[in-house]
Biopython code that builds the backbone (N, CA, C, O; Angstrom):
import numpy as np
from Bio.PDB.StructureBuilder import StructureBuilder

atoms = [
    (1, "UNK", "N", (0.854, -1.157, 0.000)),
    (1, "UNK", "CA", (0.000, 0.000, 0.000)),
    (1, "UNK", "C", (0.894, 1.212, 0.000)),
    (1, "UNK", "O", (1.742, 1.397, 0.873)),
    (2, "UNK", "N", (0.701, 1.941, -0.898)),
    (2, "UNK", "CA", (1.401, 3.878, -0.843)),
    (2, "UNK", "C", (0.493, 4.601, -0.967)),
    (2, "UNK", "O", (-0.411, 4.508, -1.798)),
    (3, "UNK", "N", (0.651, 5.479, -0.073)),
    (3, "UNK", "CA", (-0.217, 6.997, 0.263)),
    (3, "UNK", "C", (-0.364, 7.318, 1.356)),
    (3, "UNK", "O", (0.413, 7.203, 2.304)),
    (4, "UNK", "N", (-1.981, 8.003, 1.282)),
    (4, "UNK", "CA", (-2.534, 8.543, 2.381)),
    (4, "UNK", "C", (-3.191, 7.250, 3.054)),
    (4, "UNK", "O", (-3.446, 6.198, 2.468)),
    (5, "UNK", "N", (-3.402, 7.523, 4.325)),
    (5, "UNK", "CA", (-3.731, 6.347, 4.945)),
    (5, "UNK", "C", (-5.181, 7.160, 5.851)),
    (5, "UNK", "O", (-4.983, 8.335, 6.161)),
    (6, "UNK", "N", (-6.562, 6.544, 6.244)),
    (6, "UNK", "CA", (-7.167, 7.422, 6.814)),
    (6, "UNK", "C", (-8.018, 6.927, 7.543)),
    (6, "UNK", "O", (-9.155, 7.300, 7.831)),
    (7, "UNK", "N", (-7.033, 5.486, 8.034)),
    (7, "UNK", "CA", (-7.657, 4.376, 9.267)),
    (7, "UNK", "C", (-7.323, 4.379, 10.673)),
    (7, "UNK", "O", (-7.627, 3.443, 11.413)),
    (8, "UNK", "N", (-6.763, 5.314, 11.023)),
    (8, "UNK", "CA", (-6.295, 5.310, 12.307)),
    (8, "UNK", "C", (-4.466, 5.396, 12.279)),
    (8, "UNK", "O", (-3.865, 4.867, 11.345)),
    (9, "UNK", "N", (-3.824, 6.006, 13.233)),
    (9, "UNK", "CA", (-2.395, 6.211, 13.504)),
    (9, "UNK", "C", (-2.112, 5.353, 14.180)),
    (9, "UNK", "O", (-0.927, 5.028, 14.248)),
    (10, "UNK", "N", (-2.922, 4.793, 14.797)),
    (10, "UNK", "CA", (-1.988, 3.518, 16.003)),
    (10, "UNK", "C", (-1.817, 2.572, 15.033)),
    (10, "UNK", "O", (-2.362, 2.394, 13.943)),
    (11, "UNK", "N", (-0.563, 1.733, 15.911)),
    (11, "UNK", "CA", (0.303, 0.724, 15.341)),
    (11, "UNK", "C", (-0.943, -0.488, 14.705)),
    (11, "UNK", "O", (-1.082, -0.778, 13.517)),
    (12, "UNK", "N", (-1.512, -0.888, 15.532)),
    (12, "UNK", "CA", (-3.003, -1.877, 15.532)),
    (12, "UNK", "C", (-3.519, -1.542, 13.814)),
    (12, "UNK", "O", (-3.554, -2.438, 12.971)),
    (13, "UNK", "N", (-3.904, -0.053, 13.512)),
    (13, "UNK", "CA", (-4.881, 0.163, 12.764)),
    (13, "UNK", "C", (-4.002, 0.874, 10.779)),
    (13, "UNK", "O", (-4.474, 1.361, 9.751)),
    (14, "UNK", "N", (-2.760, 0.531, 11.220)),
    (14, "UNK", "CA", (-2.027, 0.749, 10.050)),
    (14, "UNK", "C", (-2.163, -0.338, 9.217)),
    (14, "UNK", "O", (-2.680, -1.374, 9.634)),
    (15, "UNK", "N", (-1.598, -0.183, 7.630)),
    (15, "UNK", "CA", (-1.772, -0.670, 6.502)),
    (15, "UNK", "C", (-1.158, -2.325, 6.659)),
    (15, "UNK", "O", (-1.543, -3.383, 6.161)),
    (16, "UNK", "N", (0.028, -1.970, 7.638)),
    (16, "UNK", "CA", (0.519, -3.702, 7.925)),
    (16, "UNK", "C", (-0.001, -4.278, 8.398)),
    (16, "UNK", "O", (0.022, -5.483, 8.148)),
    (17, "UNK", "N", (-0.893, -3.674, 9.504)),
    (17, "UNK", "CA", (-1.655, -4.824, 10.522)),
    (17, "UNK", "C", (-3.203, -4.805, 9.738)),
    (17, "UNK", "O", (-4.138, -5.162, 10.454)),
    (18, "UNK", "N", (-3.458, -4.495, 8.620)),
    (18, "UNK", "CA", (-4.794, -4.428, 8.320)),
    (18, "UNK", "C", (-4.424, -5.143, 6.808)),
    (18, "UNK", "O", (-4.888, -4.493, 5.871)),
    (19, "UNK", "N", (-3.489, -6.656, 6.321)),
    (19, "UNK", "CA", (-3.656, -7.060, 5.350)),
    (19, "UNK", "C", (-2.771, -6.841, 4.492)),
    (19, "UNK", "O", (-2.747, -7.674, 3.586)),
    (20, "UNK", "N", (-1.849, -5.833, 4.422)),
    (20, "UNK", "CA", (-0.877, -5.365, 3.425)),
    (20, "UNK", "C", (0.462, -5.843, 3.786)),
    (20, "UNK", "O", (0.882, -5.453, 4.875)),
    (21, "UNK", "N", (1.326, -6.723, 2.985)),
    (21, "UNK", "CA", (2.603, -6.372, 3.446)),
    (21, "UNK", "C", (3.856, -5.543, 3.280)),
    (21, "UNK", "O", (4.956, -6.093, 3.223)),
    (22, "UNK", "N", (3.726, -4.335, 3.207)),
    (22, "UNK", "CA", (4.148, -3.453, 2.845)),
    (22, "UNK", "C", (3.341, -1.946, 3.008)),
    (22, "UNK", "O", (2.129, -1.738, 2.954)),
    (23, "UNK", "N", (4.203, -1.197, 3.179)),
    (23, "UNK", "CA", (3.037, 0.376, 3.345)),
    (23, "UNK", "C", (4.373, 1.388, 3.472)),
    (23, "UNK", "O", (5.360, 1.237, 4.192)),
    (24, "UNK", "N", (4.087, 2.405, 2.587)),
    (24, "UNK", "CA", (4.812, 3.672, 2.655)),
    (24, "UNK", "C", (3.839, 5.313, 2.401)),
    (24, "UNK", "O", (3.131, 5.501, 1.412)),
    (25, "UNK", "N", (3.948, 5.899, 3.046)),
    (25, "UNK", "CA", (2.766, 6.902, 3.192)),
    (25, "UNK", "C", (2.611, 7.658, 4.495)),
    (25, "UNK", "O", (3.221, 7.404, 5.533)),
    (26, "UNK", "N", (1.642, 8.701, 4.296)),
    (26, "UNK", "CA", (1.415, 9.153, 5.640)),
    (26, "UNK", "C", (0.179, 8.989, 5.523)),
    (26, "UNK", "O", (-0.668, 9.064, 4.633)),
    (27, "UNK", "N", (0.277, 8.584, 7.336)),
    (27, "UNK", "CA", (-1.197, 8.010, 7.773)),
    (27, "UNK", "C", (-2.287, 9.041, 7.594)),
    (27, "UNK", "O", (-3.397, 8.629, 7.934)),
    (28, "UNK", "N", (-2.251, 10.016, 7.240)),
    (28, "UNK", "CA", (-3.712, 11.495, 7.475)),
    (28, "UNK", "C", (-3.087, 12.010, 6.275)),
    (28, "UNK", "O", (-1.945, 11.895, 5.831)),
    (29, "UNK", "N", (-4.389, 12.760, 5.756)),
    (29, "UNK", "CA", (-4.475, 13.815, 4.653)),
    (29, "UNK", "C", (-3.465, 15.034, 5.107)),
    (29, "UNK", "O", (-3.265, 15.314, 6.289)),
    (30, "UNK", "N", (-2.986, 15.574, 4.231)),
    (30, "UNK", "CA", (-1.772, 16.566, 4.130)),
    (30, "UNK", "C", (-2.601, 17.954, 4.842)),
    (30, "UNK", "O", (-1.814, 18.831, 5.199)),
    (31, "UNK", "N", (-3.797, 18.200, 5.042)),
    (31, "UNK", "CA", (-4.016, 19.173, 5.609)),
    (31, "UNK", "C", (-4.702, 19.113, 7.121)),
    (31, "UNK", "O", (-5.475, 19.990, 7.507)),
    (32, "UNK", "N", (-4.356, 18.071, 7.853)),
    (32, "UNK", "CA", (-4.345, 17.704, 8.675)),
    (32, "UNK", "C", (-2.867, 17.225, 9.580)),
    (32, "UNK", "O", (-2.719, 16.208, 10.257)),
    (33, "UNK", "N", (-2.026, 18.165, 9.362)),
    (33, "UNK", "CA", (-0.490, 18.525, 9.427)),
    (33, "UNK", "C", (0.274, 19.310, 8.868)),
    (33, "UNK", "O", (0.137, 19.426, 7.650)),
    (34, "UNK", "N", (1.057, 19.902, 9.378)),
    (34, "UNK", "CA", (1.842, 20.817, 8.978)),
    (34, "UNK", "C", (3.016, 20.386, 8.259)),
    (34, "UNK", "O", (3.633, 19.646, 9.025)),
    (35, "UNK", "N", (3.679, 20.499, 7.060)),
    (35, "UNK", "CA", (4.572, 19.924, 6.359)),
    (35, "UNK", "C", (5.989, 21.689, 5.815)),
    (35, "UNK", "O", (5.886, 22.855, 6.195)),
    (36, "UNK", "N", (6.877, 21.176, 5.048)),
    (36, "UNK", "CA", (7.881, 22.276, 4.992)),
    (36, "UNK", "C", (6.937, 22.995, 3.593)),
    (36, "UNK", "O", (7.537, 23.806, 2.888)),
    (37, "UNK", "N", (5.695, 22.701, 3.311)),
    (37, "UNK", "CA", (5.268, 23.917, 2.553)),
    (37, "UNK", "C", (4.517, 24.875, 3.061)),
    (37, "UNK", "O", (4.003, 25.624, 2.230)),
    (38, "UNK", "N", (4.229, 25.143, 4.527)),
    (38, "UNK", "CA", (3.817, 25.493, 5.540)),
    (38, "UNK", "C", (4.853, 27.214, 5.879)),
    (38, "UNK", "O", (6.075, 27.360, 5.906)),
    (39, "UNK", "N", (4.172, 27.852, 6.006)),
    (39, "UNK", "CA", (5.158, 29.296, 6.292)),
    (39, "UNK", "C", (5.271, 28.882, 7.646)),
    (39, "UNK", "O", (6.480, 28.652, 7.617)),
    (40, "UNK", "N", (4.868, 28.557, 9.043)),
    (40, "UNK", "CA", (4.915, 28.637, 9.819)),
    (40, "UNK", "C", (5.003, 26.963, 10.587)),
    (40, "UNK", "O", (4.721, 26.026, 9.840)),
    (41, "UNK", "N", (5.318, 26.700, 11.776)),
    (41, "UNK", "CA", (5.526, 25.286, 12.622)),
    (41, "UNK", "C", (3.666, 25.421, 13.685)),
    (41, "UNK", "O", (2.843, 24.512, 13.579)),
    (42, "UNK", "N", (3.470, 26.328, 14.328)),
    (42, "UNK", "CA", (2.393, 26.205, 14.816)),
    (42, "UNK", "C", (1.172, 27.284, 14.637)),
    (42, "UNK", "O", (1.515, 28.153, 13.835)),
    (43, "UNK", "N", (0.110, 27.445, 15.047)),
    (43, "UNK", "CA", (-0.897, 28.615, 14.988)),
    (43, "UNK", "C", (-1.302, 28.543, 16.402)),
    (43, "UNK", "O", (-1.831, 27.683, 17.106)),
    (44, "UNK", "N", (-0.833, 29.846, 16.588)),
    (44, "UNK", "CA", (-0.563, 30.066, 18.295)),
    (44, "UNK", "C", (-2.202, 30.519, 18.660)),
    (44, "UNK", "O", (-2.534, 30.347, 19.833)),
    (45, "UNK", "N", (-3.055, 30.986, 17.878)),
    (45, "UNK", "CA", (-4.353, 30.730, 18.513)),
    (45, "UNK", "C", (-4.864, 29.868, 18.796)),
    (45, "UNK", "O", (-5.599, 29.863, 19.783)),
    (46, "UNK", "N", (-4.619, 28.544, 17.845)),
    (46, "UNK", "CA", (-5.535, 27.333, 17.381)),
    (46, "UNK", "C", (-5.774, 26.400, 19.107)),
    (46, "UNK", "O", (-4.837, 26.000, 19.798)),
    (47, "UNK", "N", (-6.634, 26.314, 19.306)),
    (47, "UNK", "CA", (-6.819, 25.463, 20.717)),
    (47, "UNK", "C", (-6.161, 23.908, 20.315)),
    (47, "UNK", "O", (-5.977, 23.202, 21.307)),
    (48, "UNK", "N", (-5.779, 23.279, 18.966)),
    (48, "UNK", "CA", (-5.135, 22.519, 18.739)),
    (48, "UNK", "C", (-3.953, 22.836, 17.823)),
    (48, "UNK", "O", (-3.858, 23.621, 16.879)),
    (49, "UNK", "N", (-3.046, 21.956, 18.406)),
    (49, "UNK", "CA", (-2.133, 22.379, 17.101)),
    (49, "UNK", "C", (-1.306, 21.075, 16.368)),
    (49, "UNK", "O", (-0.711, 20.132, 16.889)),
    (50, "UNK", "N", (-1.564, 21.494, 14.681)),
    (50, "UNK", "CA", (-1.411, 20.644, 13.944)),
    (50, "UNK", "C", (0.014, 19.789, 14.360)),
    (50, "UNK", "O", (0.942, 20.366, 14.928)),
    (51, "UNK", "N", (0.069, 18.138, 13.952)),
    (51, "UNK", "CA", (1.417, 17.222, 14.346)),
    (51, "UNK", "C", (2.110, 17.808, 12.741)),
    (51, "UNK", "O", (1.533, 18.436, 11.853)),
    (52, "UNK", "N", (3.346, 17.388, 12.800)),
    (52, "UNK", "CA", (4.331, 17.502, 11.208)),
    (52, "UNK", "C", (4.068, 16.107, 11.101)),
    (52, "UNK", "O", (4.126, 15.226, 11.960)),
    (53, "UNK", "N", (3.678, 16.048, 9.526)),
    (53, "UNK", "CA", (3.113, 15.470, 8.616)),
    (53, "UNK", "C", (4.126, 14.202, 8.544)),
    (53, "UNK", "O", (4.943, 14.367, 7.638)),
    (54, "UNK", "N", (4.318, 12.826, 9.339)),
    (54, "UNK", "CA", (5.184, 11.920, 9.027)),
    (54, "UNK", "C", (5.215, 10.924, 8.108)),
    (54, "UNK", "O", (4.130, 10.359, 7.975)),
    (55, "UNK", "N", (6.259, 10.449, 7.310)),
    (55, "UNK", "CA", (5.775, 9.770, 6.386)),
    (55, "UNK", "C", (6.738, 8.492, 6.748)),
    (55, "UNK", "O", (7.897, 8.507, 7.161)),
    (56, "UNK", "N", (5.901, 7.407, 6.465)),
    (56, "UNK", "CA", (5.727, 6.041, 7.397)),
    (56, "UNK", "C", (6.145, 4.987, 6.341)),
    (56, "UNK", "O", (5.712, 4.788, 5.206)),
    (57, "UNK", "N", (7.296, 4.258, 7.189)),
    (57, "UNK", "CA", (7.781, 3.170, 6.033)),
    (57, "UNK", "C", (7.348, 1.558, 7.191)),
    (57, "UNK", "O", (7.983, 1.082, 8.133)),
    (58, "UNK", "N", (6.210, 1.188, 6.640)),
    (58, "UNK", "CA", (5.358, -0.246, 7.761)),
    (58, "UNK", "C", (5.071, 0.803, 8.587)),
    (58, "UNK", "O", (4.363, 1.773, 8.316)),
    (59, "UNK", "N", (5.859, 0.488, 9.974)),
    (59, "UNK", "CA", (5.052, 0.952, 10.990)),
    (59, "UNK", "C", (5.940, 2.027, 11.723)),
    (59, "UNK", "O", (5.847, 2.349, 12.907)),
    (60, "UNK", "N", (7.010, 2.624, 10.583)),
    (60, "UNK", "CA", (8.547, 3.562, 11.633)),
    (60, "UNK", "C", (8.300, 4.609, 10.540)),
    (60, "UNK", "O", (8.149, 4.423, 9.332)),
    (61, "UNK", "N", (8.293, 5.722, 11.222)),
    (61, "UNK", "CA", (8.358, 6.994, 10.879)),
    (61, "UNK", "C", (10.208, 7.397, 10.702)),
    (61, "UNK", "O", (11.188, 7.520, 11.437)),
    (62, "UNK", "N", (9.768, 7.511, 8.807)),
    (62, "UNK", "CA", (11.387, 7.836, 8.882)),
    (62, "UNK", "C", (11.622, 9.195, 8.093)),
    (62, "UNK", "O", (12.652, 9.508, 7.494)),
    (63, "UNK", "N", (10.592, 9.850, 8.201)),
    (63, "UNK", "CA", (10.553, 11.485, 7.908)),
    (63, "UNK", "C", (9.529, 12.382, 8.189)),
    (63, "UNK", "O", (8.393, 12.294, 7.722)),
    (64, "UNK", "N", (10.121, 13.683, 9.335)),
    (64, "UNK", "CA", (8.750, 14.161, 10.310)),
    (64, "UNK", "C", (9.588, 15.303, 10.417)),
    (64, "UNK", "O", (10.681, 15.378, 10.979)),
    (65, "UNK", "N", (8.672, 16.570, 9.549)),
    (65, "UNK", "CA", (8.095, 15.921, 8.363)),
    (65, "UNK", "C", (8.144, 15.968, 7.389)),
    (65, "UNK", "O", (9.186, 16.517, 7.031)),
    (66, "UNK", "N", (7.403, 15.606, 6.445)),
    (66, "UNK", "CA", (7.703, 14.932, 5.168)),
    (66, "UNK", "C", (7.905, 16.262, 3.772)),
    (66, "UNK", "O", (7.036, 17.131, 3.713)),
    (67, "UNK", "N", (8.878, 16.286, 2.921)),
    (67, "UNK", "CA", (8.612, 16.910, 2.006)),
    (67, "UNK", "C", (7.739, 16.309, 1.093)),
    (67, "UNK", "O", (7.914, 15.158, 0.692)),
    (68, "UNK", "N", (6.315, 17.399, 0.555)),
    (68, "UNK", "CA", (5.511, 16.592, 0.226)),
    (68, "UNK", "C", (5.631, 16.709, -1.415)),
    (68, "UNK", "O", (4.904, 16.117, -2.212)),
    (69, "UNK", "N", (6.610, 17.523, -1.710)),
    (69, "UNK", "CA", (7.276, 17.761, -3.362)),
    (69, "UNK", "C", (7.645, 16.324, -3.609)),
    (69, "UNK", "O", (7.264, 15.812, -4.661)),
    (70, "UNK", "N", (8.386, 15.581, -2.699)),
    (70, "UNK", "CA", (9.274, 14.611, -3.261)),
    (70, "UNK", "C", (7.996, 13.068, -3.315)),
    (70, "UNK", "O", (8.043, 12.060, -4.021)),
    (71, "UNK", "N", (7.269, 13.365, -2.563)),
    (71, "UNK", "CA", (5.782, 12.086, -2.685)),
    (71, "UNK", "C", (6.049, 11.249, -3.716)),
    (71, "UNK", "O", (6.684, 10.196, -3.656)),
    (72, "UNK", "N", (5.426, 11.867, -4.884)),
    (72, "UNK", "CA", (4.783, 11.390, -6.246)),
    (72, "UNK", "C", (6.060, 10.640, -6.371)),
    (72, "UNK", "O", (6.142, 9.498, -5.918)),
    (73, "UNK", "N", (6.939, 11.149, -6.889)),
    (73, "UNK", "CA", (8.473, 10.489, -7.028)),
    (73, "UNK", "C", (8.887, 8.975, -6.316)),
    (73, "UNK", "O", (9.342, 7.979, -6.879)),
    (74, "UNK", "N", (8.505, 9.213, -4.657)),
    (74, "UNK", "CA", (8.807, 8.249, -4.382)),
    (74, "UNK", "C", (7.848, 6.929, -4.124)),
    (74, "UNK", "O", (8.128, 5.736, -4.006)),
    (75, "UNK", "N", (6.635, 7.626, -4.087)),
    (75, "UNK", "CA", (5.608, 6.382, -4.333)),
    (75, "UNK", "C", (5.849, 5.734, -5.402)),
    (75, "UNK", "O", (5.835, 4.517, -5.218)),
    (76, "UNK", "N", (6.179, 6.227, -7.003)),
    (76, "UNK", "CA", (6.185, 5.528, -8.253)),
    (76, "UNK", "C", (7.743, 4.833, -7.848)),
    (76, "UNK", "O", (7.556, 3.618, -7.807)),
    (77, "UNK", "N", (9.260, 5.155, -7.522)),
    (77, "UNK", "CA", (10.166, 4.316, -7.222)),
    (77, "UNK", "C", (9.339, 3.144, -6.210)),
    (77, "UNK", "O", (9.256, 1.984, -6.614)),
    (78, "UNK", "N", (8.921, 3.424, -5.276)),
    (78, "UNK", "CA", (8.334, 2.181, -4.840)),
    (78, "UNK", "C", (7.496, 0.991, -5.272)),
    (78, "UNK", "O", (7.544, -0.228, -5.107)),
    (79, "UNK", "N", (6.561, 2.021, -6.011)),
    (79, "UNK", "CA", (5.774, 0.867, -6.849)),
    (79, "UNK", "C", (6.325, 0.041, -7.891)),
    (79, "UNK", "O", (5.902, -1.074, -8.196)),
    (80, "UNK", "N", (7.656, 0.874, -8.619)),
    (80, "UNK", "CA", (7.936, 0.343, -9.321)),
    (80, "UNK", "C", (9.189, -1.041, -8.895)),
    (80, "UNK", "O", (9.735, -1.784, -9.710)),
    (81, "UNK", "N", (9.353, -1.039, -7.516)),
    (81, "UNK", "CA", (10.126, -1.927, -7.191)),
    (81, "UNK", "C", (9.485, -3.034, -6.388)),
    (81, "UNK", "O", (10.071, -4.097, -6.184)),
    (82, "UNK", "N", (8.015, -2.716, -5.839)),
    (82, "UNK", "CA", (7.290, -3.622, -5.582)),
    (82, "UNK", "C", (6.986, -4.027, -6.850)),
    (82, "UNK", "O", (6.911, -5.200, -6.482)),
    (83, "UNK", "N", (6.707, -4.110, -8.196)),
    (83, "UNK", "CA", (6.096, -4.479, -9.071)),
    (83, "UNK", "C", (7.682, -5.688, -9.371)),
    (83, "UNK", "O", (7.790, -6.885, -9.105)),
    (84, "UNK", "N", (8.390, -5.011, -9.816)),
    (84, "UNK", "CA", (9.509, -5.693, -10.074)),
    (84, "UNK", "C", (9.877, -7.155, -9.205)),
    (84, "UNK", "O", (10.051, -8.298, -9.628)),
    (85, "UNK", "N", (9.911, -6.661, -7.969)),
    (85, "UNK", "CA", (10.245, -7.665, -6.867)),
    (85, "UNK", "C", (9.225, -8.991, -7.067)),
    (85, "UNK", "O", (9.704, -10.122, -6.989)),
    (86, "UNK", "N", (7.816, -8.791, -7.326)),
    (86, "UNK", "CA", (6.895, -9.644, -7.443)),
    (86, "UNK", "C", (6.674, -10.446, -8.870)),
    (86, "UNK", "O", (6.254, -11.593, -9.024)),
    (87, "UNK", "N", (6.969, -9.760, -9.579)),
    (87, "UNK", "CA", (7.570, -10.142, -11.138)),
    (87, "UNK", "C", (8.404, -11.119, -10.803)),
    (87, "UNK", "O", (8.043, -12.295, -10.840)),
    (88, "UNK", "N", (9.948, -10.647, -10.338)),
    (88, "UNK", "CA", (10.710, -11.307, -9.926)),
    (88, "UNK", "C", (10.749, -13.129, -9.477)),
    (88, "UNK", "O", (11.338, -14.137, -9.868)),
    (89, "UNK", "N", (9.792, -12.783, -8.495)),
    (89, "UNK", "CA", (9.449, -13.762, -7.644)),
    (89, "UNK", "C", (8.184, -14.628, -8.226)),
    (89, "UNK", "O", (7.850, -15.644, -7.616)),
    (90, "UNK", "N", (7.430, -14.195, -9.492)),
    (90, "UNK", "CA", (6.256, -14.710, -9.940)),
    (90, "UNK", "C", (5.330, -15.088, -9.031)),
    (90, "UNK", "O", (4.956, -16.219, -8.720)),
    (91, "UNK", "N", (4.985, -13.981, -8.622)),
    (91, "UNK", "CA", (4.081, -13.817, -7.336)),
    (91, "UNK", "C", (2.589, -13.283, -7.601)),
    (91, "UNK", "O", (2.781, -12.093, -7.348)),
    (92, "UNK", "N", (1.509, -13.353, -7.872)),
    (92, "UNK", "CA", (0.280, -12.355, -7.855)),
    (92, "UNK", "C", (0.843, -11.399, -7.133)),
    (92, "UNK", "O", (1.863, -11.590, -6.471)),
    (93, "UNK", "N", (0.127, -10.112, -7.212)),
    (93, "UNK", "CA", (0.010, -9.402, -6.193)),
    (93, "UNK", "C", (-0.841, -8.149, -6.470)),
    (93, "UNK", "O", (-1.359, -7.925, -7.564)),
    (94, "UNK", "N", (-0.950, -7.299, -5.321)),
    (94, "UNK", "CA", (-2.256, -6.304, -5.472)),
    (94, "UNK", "C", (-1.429, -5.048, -4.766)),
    (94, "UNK", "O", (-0.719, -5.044, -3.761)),
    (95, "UNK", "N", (-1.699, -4.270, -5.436)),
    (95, "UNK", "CA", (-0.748, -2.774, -5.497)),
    (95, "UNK", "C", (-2.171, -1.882, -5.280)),
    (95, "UNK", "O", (-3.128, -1.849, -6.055)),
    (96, "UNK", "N", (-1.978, -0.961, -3.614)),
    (96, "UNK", "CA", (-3.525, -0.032, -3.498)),
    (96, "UNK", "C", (-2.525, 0.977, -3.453)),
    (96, "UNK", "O", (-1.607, 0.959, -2.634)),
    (97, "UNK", "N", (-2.685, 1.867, -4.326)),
    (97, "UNK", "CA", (-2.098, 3.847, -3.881)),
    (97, "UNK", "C", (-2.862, 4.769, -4.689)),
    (97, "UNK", "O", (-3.430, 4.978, -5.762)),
    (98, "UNK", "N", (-2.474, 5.290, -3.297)),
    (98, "UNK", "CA", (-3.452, 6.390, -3.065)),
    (98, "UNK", "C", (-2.439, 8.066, -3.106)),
    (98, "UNK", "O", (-1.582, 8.249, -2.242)),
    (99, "UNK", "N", (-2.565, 8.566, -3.617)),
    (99, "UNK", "CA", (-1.903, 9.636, -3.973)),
    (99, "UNK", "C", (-2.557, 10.843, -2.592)),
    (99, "UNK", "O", (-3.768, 10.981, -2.420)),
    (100, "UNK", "N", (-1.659, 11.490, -1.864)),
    (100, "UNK", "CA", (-1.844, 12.285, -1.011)),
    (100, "UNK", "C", (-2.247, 13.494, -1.846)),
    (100, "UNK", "O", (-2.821, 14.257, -1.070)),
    (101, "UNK", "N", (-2.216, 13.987, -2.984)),
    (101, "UNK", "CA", (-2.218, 15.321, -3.465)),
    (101, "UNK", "C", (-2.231, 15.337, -4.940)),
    (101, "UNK", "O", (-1.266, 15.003, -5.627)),
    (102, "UNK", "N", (-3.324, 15.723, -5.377)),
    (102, "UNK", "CA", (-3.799, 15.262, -7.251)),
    (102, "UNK", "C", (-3.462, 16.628, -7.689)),
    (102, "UNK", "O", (-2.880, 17.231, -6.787)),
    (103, "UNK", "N", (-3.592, 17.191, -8.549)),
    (103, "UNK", "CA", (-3.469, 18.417, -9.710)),
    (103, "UNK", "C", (-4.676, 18.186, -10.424)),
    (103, "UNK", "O", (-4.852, 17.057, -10.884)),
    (104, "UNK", "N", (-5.433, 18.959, -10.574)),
    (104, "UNK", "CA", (-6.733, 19.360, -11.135)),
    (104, "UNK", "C", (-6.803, 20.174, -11.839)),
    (104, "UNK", "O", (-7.897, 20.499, -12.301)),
]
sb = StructureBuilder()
sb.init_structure("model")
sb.init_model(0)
sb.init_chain("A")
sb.init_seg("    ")
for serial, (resi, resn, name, xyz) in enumerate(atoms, 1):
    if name == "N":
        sb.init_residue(resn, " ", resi, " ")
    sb.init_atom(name, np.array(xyz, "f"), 0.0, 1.0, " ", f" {name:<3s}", serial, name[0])
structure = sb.get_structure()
């Protein structure tokens, strides 16, 4: 699975423990976090304030947070090496992504 994820942040309710073996993405929609296209880190009125946007390789956060320029890029290197790997291996397999951010 690559993308947005919009099942829950705990470990329990991520893409690995729900069927997938594999997942790269951030768990919440991009405007539900603050990321480096953001002028600012917090909004000092807000009675909440937004987490930085982490982007999740299984179940380890290995960028917080995430540049969300570089996404598209690295979801397609991924897919394209999950595709390969399973080729490889003459494996079925089922590829779900979900793109955090479309152009319209």
């Amino acid at each position: 699975m690559l993308g947005k994820w919009h099942l829950g942040v705990r470990d329990i309710y991520m893409p690995i423990n729900r069927g997938f073996d594999e997942y790269l993405g951030i768990p919440f929609s991009q405007d539900m976090g603050f990321s480096f296209w953001e002028g600012g880190l917090s909004k000092p009125n807000a009675p909440f304030q937004p987490t930085p946007l982490p982007l999740v390789n299984g179940t380890t956060v290995v960028e917080q947070p995430v540049a969300l320029n570089t996404l598209p890029q690295r979801y397609g290197s991924a897919a394209a090496s999950f595709i390969a790997r399973s080729a490889a291996a003459k494996e079925p397999f089922y590829l779900y992504m979900s793109f955090n951010h479309v152009r319209m």
